[in-house]
C-alpha positions as protocol buffer text, in pm:
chain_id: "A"
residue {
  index: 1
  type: UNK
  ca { x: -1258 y: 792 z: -728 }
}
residue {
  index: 2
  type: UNK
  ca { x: -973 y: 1023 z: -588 }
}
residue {
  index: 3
  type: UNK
  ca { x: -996 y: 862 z: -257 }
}
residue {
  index: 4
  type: UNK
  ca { x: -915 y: 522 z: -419 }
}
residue {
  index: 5
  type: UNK
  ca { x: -634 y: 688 z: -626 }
}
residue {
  index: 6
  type: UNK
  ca { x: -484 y: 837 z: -306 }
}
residue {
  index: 7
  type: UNK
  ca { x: -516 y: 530 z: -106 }
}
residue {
  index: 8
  type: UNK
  ca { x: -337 y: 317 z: -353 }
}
residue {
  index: 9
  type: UNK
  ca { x: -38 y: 606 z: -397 }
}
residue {
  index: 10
  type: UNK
  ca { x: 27 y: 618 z: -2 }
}
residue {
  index: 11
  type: UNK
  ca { x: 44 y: 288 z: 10 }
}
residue {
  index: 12
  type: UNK
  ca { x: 262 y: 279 z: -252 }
}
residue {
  index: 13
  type: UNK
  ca { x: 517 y: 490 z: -149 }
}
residue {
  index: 14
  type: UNK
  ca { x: 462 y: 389 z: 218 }
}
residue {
  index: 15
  type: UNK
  ca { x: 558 y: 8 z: 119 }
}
residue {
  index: 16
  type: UNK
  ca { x: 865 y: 164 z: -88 }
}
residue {
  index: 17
  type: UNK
  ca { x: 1013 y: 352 z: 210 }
}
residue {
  index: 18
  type: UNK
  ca { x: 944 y: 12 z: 436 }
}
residue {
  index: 19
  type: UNK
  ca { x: 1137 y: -199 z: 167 }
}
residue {
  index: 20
  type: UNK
  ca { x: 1427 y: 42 z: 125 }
}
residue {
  index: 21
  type: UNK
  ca { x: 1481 y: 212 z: 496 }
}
residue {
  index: 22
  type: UNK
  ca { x: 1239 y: 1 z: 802 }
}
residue {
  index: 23
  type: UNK
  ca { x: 970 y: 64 z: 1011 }
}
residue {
  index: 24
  type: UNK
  ca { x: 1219 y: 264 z: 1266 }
}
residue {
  index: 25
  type: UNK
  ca { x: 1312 y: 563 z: 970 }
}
residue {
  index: 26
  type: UNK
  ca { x: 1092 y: 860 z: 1002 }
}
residue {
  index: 27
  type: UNK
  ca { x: 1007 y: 902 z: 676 }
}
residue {
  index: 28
  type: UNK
  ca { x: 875 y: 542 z: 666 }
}
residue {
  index: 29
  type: UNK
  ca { x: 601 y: 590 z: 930 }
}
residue {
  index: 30
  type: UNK
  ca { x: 522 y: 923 z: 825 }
}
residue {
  index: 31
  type: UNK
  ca { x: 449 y: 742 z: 518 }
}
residue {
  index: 32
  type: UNK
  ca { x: 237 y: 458 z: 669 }
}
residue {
  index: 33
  type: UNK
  ca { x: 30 y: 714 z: 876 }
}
residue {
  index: 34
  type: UNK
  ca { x: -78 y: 903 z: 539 }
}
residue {
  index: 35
  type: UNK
  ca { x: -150 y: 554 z: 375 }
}
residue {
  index: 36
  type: UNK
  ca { x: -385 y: 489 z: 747 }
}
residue {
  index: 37
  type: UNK
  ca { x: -572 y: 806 z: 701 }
}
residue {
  index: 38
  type: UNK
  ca { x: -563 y: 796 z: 290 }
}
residue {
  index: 39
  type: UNK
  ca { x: -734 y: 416 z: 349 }
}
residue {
  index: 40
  type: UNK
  ca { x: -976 y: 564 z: 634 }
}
residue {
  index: 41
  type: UNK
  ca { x: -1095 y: 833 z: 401 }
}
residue {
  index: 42
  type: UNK
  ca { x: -1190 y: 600 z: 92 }
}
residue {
  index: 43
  type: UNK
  ca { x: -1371 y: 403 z: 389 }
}
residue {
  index: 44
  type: UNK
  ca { x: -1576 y: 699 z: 472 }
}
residue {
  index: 45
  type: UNK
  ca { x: -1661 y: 806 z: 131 }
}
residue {
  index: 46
  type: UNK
  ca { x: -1808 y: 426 z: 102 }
}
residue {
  index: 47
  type: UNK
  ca { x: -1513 y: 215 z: -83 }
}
residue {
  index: 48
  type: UNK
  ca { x: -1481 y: -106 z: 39 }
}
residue {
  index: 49
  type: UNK
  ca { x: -1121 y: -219 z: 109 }
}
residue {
  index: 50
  type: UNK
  ca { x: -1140 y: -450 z: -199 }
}
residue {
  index: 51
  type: UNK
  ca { x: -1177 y: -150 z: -424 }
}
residue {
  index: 52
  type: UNK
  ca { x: -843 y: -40 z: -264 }
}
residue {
  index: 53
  type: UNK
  ca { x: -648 y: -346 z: -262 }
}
residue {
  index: 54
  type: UNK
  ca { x: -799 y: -628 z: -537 }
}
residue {
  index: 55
  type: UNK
  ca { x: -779 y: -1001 z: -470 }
}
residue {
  index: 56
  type: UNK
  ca { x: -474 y: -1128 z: -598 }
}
residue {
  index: 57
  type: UNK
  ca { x: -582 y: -1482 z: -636 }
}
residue {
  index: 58
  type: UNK
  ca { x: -335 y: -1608 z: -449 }
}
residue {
  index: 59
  type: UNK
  ca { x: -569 y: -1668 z: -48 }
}
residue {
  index: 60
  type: UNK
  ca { x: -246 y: -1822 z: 79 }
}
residue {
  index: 61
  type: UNK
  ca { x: -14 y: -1521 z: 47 }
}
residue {
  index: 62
  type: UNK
  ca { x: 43 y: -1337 z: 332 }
}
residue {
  index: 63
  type: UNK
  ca { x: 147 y: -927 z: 341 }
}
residue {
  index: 64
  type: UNK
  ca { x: 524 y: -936 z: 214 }
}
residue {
  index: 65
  type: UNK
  ca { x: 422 y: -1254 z: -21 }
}
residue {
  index: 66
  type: UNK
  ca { x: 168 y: -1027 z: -204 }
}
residue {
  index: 67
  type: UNK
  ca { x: 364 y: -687 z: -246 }
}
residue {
  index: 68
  type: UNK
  ca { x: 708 y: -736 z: -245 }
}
residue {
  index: 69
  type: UNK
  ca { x: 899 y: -958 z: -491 }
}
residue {
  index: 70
  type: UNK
  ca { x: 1299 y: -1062 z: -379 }
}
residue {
  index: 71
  type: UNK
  ca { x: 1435 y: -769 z: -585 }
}
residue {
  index: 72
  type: UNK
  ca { x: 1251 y: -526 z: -338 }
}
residue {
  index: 73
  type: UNK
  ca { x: 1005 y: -394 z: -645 }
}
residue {
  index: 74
  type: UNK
  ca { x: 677 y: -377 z: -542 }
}
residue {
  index: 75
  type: UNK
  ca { x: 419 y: -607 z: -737 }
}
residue {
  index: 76
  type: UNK
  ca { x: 79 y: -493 z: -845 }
}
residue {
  index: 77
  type: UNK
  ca { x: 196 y: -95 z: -781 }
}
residue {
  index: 78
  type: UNK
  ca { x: 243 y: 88 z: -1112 }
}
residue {
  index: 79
  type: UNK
  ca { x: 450 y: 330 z: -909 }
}
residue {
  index: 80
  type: UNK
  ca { x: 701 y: 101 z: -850 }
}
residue {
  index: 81
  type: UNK
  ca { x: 710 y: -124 z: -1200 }
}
C-alpha cells in the first residue's frame, strides 16, 4: 500500500507546483519526475493505475477538468483541501 500512498503524494504536490509556478520552474519538473517514477513503482509492485487515480465519474473531463478547480485548489487531493 505505500506505493499507492507515495504515488498519490507526488502527484499531489507535483500538480501544486504546476498550478502555482509552470512546467518551465525547476522545482515543478523535479516534482513531476518523482510523481513518473512514484507511479512506475506502484506499477511494478502490481497496482493498476485505477488504484492510483479512481474514476471520477465524470468520462468527459479531461486532465485540468478533473484536478484543478478555478481557485487553483486541487480536487480529490486531501493534501491540497
Amino acid at each position: 500500500m505505500h506505493h499507492l500512498r507515495r504515488a498519490r503524494t507526488a502527484h499531489c504536490l507535483a500538480v501544486r507546483a504546476l498550478a502555482q509556478r509552470g512546467l518551465a520552474h525547476p522545482a515543478a519538473s523535479a516534482l513531476l519526475a518523482a510523481a513518473a517514477l512514484a507511479a512506475t513503482a506502484a506499477w511494478e509492485a502490481g497496482h493498476r493505475v485505477t488504484d492510483i487515480h479512481p474514476p471520477t465519474g465524470n468520462s468527459t473531463a479531461g486532465p485540468a477538468d478533473s484536478h484543478a478547480s478555478p481557485g487553483g485548489s486541487v480536487i480529490g487531493c486531501r493534501a491540497h483541501g
